[in-house]
The first five atom37 places (N, CA, C, CB, O) and aatype in JSON, in Angstrom:
{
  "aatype": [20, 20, 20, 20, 20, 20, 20, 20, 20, 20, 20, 20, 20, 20, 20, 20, 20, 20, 20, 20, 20, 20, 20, 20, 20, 20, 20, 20, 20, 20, 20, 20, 20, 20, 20, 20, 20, 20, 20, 20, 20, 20, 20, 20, 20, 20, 20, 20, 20, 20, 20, 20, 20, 20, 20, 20, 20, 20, 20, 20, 20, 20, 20, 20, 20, 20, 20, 20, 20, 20, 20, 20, 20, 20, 20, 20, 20, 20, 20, 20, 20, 20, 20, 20, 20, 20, 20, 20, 20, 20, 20, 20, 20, 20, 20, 20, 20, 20, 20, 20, 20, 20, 20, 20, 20, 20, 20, 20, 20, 20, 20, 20, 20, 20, 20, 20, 20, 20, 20, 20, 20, 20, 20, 20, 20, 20, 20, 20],
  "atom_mask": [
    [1, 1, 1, 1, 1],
    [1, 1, 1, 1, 1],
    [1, 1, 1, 1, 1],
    [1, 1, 1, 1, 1],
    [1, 1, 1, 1, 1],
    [1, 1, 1, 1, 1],
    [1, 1, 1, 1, 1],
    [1, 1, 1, 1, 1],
    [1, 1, 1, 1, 1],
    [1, 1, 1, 1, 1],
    [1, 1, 1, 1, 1],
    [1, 1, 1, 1, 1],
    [1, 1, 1, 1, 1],
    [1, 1, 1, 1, 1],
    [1, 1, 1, 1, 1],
    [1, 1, 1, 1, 1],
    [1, 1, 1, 1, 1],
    [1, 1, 1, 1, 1],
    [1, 1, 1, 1, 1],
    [1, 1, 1, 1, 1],
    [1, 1, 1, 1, 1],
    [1, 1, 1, 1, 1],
    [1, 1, 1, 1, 1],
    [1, 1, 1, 1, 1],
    [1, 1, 1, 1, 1],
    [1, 1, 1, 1, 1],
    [1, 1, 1, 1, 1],
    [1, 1, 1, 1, 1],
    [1, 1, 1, 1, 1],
    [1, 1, 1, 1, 1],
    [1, 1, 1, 1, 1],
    [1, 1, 1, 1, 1],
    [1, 1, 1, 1, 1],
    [1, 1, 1, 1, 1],
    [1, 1, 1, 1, 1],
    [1, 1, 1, 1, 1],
    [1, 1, 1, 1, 1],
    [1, 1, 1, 1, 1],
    [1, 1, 1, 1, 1],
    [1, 1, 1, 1, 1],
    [1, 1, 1, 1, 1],
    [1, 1, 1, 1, 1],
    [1, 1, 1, 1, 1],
    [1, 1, 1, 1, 1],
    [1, 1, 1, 1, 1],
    [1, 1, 1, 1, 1],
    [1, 1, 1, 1, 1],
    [1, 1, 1, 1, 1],
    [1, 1, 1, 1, 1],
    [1, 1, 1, 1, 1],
    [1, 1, 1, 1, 1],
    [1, 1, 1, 1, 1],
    [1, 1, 1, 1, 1],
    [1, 1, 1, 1, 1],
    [1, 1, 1, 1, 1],
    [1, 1, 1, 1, 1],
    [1, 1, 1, 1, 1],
    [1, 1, 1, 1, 1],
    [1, 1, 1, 1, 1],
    [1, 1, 1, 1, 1],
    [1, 1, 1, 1, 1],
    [1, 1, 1, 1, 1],
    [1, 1, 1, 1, 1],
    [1, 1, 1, 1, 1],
    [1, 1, 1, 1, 1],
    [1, 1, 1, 1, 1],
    [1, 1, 1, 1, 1],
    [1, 1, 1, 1, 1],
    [1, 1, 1, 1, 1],
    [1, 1, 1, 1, 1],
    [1, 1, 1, 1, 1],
    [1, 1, 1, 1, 1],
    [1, 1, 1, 1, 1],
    [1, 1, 1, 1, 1],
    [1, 1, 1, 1, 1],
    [1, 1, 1, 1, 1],
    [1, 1, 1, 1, 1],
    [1, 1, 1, 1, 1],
    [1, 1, 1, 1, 1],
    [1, 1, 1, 1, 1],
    [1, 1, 1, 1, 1],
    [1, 1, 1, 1, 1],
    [1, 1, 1, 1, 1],
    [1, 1, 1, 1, 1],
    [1, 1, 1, 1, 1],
    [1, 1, 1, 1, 1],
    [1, 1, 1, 1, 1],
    [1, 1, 1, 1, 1],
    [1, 1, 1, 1, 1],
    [1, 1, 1, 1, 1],
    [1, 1, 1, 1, 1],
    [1, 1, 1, 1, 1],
    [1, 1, 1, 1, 1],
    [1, 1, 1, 1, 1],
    [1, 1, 1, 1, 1],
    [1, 1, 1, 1, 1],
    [1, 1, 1, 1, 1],
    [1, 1, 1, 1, 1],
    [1, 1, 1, 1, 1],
    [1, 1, 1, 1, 1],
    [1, 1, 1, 1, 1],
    [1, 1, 1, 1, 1],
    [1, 1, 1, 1, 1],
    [1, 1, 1, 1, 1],
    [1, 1, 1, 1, 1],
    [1, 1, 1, 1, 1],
    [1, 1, 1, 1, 1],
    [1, 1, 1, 1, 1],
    [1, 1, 1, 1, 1],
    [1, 1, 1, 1, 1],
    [1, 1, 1, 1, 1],
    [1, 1, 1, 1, 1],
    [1, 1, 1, 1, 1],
    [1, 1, 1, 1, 1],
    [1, 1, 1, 1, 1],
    [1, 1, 1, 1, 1],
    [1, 1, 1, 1, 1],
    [1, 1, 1, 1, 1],
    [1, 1, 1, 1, 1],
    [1, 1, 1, 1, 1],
    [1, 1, 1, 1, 1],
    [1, 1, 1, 1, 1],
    [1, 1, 1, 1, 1],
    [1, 1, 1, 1, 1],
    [1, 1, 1, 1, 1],
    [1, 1, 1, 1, 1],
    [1, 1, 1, 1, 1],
    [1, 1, 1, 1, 1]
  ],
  "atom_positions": [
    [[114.11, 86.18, 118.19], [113.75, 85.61, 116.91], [115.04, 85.3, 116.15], [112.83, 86.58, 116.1], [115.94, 86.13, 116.32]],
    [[115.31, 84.26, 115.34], [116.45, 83.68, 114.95], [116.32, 84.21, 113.25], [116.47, 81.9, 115.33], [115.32, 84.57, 112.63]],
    [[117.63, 84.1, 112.85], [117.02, 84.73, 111.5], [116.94, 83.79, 110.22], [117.92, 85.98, 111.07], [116.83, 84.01, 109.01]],
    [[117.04, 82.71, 110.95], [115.92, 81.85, 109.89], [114.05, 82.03, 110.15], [116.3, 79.94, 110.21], [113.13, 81.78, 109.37]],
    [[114.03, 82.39, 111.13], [112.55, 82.61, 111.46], [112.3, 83.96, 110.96], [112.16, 82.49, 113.04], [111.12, 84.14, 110.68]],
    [[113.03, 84.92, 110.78], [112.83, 86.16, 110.33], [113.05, 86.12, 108.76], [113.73, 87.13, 111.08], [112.69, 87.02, 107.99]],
    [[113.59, 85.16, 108.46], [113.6, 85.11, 106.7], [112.49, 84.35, 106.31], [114.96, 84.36, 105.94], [111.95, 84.82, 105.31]],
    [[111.9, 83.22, 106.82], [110.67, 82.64, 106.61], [109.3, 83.46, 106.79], [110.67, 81.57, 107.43], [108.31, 83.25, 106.09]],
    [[109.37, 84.57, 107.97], [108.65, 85.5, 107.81], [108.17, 86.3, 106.43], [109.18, 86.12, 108.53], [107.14, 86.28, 105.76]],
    [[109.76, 87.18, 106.35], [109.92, 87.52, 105.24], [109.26, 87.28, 103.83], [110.8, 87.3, 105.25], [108.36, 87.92, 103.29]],
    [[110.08, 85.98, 103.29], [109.21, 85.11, 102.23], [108.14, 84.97, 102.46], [109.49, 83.92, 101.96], [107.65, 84.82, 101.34]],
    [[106.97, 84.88, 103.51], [105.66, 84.36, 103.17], [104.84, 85.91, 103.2], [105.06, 83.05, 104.39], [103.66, 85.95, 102.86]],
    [[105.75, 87.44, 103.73], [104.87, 88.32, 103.48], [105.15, 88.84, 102.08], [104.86, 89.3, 104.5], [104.38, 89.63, 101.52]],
    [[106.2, 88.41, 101.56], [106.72, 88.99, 100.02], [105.95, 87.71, 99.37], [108.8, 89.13, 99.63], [104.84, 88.18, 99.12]],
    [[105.95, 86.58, 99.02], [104.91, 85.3, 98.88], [102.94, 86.72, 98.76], [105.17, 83.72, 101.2], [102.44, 87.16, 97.72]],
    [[102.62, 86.88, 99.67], [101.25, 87.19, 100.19], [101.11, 88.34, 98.95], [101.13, 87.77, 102.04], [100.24, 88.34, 98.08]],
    [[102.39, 89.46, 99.17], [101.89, 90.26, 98.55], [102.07, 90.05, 97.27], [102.19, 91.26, 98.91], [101.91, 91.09, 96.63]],
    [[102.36, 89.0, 96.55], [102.38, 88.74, 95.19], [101.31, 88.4, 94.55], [103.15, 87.91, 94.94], [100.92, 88.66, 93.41]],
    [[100.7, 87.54, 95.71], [99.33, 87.2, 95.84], [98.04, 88.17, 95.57], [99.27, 86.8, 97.1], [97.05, 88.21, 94.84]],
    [[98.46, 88.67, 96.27], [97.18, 90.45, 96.49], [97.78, 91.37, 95.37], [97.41, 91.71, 98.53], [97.14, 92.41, 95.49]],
    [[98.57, 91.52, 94.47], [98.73, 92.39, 93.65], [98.7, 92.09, 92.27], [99.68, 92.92, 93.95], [99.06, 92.75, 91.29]],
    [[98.25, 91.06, 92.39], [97.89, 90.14, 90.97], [97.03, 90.33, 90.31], [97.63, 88.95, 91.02], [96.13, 90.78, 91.02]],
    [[96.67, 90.26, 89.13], [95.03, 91.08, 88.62], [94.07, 90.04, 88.86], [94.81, 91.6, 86.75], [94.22, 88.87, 88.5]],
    [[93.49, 90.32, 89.23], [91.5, 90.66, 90.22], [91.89, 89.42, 92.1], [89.06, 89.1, 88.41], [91.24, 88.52, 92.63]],
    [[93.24, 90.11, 92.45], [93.63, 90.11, 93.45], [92.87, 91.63, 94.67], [95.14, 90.02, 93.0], [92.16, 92.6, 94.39]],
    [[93.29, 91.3, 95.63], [92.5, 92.13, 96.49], [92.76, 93.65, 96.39], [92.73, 91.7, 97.85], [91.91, 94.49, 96.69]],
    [[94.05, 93.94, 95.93], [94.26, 94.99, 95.94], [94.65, 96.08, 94.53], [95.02, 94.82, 96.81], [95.15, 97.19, 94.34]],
    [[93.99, 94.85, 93.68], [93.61, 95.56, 92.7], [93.09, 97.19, 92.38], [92.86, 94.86, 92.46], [92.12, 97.55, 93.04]],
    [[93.6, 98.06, 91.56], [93.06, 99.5, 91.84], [91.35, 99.1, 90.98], [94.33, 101.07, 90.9], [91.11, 98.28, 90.09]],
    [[90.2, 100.31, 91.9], [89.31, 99.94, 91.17], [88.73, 101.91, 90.8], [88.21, 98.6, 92.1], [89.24, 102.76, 91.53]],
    [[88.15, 102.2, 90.15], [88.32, 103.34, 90.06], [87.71, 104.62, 90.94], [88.09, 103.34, 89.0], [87.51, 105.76, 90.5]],
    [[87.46, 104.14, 92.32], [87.29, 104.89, 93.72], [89.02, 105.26, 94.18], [86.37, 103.65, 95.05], [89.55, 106.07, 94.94]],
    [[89.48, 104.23, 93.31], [90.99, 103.9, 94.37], [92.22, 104.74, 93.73], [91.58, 101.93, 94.35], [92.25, 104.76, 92.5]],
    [[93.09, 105.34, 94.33], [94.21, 105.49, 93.4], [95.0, 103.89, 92.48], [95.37, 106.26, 94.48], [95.33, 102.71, 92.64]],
    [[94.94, 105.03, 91.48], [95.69, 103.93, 90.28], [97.41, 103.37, 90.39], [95.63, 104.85, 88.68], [98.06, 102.32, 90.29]],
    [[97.62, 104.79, 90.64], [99.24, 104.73, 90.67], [99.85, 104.68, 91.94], [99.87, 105.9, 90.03], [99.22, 105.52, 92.58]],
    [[100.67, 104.21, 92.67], [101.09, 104.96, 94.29], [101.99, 105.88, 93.43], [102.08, 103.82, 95.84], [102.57, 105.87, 92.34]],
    [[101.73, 106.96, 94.87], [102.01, 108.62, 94.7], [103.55, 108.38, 95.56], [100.53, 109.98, 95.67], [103.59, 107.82, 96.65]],
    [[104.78, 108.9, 94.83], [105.98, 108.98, 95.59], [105.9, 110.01, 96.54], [107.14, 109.17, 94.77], [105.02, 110.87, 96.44]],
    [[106.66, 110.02, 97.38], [107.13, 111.31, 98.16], [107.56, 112.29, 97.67], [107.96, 111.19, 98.92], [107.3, 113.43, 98.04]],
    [[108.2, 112.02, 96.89], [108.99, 113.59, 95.89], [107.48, 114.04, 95.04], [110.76, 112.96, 94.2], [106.5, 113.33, 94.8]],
    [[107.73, 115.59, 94.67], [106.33, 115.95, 94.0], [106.91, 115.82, 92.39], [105.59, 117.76, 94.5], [108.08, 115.65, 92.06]],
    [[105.92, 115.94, 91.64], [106.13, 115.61, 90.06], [106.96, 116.74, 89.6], [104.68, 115.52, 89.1], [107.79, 116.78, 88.69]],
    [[106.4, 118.02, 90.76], [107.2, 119.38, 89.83], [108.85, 119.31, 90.26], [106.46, 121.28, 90.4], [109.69, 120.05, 89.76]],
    [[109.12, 118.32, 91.25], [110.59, 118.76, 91.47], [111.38, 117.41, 90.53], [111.07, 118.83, 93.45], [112.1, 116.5, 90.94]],
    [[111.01, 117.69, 89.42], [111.81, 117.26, 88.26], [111.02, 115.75, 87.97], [113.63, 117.15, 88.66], [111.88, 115.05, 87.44]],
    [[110.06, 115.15, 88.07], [109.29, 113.95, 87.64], [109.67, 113.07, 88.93], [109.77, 113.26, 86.04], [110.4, 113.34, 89.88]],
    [[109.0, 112.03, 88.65], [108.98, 110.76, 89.48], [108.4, 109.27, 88.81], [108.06, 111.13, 90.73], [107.58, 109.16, 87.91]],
    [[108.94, 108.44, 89.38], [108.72, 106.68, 89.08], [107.37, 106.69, 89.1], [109.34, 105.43, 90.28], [106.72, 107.24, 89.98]],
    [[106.87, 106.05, 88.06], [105.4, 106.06, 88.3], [104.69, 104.48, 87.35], [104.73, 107.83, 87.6], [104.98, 104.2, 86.18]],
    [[103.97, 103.87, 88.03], [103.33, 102.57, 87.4], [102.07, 103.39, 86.84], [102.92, 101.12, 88.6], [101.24, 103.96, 87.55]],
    [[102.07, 103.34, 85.22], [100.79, 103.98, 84.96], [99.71, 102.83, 84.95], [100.83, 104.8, 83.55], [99.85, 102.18, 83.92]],
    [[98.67, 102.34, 85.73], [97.16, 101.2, 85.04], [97.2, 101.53, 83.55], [95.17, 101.7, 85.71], [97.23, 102.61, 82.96]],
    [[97.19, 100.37, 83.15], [96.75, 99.95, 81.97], [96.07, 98.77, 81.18], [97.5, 100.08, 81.59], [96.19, 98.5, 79.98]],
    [[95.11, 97.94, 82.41], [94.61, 97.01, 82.35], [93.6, 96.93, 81.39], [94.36, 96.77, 83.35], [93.4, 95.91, 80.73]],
    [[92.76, 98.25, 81.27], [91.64, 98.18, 80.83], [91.74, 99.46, 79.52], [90.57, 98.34, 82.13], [90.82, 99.96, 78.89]],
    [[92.93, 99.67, 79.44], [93.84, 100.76, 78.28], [94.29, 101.79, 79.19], [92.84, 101.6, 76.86], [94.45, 101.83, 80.41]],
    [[94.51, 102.87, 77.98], [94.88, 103.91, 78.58], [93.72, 105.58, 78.81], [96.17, 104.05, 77.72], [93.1, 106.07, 77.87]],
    [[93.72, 106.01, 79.87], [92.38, 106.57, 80.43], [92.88, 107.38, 81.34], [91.31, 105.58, 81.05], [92.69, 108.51, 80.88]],
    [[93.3, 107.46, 82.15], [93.26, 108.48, 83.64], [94.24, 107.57, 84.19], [91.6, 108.68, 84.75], [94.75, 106.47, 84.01]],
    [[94.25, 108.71, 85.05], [95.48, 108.74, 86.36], [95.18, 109.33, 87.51], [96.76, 109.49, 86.04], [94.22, 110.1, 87.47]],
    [[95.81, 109.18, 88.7], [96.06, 110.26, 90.0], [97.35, 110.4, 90.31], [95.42, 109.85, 91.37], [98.22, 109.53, 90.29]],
    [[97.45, 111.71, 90.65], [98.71, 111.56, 90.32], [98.61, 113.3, 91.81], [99.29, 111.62, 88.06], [98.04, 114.35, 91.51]],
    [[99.39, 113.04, 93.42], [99.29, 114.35, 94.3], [97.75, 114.21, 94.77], [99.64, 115.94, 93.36], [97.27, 115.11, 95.46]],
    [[96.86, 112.95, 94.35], [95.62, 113.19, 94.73], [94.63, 114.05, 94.39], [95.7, 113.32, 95.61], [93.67, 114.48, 95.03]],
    [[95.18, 114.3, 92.82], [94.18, 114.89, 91.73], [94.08, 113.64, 90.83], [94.77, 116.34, 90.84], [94.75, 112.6, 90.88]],
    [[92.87, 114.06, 89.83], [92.69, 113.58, 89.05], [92.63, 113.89, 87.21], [91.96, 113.31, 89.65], [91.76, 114.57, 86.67]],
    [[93.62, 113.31, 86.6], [93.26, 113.36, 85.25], [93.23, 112.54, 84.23], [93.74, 114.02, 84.86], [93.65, 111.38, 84.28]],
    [[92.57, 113.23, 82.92], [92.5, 112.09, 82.26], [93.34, 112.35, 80.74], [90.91, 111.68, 82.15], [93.94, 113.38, 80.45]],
    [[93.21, 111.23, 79.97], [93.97, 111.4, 78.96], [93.78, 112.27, 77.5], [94.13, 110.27, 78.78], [92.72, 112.06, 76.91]],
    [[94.49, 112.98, 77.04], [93.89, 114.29, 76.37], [94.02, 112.91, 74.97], [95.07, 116.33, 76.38], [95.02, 112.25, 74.69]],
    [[92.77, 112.87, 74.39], [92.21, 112.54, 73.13], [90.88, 111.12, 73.47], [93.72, 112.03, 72.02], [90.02, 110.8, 72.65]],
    [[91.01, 110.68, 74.42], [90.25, 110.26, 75.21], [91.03, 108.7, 75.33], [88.71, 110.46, 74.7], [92.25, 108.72, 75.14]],
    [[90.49, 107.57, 75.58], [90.42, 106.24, 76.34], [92.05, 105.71, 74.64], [87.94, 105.12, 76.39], [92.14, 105.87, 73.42]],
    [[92.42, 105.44, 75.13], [93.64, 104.71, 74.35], [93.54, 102.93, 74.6], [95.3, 105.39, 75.09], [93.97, 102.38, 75.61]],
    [[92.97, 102.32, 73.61], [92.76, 100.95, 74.0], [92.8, 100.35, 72.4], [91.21, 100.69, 74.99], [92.75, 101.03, 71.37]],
    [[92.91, 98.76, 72.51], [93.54, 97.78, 71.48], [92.04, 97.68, 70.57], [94.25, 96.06, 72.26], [91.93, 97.18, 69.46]],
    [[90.84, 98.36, 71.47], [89.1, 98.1, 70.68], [88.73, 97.45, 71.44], [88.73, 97.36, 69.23], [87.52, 97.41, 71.64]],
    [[89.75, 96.55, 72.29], [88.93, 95.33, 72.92], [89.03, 95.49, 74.39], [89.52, 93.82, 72.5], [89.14, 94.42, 74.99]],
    [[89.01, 96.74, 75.24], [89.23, 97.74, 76.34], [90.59, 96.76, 76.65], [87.8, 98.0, 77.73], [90.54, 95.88, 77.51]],
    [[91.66, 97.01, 75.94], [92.9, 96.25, 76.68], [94.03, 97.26, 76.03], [93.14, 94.32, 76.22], [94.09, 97.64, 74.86]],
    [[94.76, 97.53, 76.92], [96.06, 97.83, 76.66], [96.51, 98.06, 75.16], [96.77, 96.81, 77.22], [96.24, 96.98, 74.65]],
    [[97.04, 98.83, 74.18], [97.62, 98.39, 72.88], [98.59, 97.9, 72.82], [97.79, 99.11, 72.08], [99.13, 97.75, 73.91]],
    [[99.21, 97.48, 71.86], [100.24, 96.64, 71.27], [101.54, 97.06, 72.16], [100.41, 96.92, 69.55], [101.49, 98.25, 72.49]],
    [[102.73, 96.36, 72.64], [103.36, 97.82, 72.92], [103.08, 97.9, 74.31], [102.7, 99.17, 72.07], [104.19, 97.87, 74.84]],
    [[102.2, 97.99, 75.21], [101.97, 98.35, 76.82], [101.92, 96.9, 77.58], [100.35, 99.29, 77.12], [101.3, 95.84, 77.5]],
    [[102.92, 97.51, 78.37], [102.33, 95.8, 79.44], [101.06, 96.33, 80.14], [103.72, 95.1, 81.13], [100.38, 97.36, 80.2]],
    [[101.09, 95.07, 80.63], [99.57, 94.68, 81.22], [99.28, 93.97, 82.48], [98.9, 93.82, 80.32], [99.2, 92.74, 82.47]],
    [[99.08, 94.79, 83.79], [98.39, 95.77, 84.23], [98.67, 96.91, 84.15], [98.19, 95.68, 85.13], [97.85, 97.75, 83.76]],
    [[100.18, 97.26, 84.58], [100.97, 97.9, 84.5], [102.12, 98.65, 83.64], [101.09, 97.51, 85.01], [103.05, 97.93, 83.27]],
    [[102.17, 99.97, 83.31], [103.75, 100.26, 82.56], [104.06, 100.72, 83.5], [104.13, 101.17, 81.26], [103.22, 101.02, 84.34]],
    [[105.34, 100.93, 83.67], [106.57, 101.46, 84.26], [107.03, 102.86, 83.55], [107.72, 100.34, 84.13], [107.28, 102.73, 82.35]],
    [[107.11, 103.59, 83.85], [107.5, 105.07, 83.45], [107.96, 106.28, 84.59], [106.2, 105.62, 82.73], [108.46, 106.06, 85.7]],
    [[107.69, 107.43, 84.07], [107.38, 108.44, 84.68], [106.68, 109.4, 84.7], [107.91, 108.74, 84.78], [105.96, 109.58, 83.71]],
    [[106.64, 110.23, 85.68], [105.69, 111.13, 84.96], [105.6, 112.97, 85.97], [103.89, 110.05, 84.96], [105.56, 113.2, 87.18]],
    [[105.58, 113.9, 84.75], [106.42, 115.18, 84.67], [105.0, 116.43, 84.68], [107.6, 115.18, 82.95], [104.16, 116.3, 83.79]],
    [[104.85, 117.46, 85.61], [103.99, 118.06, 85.52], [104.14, 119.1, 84.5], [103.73, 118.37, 86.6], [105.12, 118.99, 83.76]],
    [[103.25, 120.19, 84.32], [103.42, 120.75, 83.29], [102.0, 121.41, 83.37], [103.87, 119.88, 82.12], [100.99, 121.06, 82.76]],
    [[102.2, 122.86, 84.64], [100.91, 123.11, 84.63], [99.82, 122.58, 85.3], [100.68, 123.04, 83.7], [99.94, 122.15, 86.45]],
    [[98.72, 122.56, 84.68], [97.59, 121.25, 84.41], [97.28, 119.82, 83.78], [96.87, 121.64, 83.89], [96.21, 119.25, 83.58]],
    [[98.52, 119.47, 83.56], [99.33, 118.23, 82.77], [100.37, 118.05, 83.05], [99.51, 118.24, 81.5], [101.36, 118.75, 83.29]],
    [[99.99, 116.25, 83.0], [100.7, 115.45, 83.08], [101.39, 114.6, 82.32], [100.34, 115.12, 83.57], [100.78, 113.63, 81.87]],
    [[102.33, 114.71, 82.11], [103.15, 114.14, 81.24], [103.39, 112.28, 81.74], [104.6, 115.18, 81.29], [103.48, 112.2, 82.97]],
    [[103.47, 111.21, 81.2], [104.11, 110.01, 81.1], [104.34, 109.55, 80.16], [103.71, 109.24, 81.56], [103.61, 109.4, 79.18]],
    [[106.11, 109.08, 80.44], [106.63, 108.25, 79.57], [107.3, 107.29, 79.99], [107.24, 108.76, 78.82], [107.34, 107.13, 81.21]],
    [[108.0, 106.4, 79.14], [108.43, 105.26, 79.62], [109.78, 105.23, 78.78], [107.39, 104.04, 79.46], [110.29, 106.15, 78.15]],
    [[110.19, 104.0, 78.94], [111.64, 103.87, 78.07], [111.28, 103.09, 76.68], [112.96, 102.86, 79.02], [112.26, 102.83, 75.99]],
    [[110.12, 102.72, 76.21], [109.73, 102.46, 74.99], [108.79, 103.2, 74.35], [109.4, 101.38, 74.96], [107.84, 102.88, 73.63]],
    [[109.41, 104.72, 74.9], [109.01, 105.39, 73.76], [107.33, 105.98, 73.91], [109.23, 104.3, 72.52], [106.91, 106.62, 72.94]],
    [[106.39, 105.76, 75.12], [105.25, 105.83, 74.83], [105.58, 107.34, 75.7], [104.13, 104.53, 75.2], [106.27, 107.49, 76.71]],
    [[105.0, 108.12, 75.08], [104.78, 109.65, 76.05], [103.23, 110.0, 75.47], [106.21, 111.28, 75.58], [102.75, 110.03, 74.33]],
    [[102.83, 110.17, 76.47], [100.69, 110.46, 76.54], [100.63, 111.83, 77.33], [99.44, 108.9, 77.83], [101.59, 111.83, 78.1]],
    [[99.93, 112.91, 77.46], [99.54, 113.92, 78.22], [98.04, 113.56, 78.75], [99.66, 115.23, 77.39], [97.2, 113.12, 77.97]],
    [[97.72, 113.81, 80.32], [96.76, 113.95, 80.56], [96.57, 115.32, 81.52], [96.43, 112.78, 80.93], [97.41, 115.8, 82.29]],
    [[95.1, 115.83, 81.22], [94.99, 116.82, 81.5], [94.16, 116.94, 82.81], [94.64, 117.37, 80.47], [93.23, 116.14, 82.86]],
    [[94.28, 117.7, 83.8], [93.67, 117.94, 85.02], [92.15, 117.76, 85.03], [94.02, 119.25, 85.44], [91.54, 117.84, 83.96]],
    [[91.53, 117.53, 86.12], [89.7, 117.13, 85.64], [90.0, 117.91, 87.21], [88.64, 114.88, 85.29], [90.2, 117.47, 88.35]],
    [[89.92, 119.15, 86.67], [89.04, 120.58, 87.92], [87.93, 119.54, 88.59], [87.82, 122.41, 86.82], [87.03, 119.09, 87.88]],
    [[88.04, 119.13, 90.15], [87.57, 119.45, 91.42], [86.39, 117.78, 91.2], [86.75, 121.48, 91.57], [85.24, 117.45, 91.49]],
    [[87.17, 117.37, 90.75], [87.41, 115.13, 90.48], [87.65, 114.92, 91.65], [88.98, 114.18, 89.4], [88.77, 115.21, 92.07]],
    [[86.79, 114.42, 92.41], [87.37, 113.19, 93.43], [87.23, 111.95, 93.17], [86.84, 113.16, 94.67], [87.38, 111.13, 94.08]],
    [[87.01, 111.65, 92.25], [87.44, 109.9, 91.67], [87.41, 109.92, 90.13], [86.12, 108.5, 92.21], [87.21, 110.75, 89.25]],
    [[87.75, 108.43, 90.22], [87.6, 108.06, 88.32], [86.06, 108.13, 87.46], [88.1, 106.19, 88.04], [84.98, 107.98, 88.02]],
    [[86.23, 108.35, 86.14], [85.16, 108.47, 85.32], [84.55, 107.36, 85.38], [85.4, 108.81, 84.08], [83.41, 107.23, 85.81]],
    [[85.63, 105.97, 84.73], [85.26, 104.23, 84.25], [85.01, 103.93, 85.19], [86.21, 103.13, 83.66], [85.02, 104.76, 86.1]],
    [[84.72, 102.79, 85.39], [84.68, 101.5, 86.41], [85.11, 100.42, 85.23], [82.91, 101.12, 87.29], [84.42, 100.05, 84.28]],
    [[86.9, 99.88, 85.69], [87.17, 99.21, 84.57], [86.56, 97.45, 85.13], [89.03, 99.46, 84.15], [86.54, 96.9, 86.24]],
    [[86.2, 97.1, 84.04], [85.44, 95.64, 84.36], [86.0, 94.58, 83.94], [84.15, 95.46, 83.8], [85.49, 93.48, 84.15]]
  ]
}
């Protein structure tokens, strides 16, 4: 394989997956699904990179293949969207255990706790 054929490869699977990760693309999270991908490092050995969903506001997480949700309940603009302030699908942050909580924050400042949901195997919503 020549590596112009291996860079044209390339581009059309980085192309595809831009495609599929787009909102109401295929691989959209739906709330059977994990929200966030889970790093390899665990949260307790000092936090990790984490894309929190925030399409439909702010609500729950998985986070080690538990589930929790956000301590004061659903964080949204009224109009189930994101508030002022959050991108959209996605923020970018991290996020720090603490116990039965989960800590995320980001670099503008947003820090939220959510709290463990004892023996959850999926999400509450079904965001629409």
């Amino acid at each position: 394989m020549t590596t112009r054929t291996l860079a044209l490869r390339c581009s059309a699977l980085s192309a595809l997956l831009v495609v599929l990760t787009g909102c109401g693309g295929a691989l959209t999270h739906l709330p059977n699904e994990p929200v966030s991908p889970v790093a390899p490092r665990s949260v307790d050995s000092g936090g990790q990179a984490f894309s929190l969903y925030t399409h439909c506001g702010i609500d729950e997480l998985q986070v080690d293949g538990r589930f929790y949700e956000r301590v004061g309940g659903l964080l949204d603009d009224g109009s189930g969207n994101p508030p002022r302030g959050w991108d959209n699908p996605y923020q970018a942050g991290r996020v720090t255990r603490s116990g039965s909580v989960i800590i995320f924050s980001d670099d503008k400042g947003h820090r939220e706790r959510f709290e463990l949901r004892r023996g959850a195997t999926a999400f509450t919503r079904t965001c629409s």
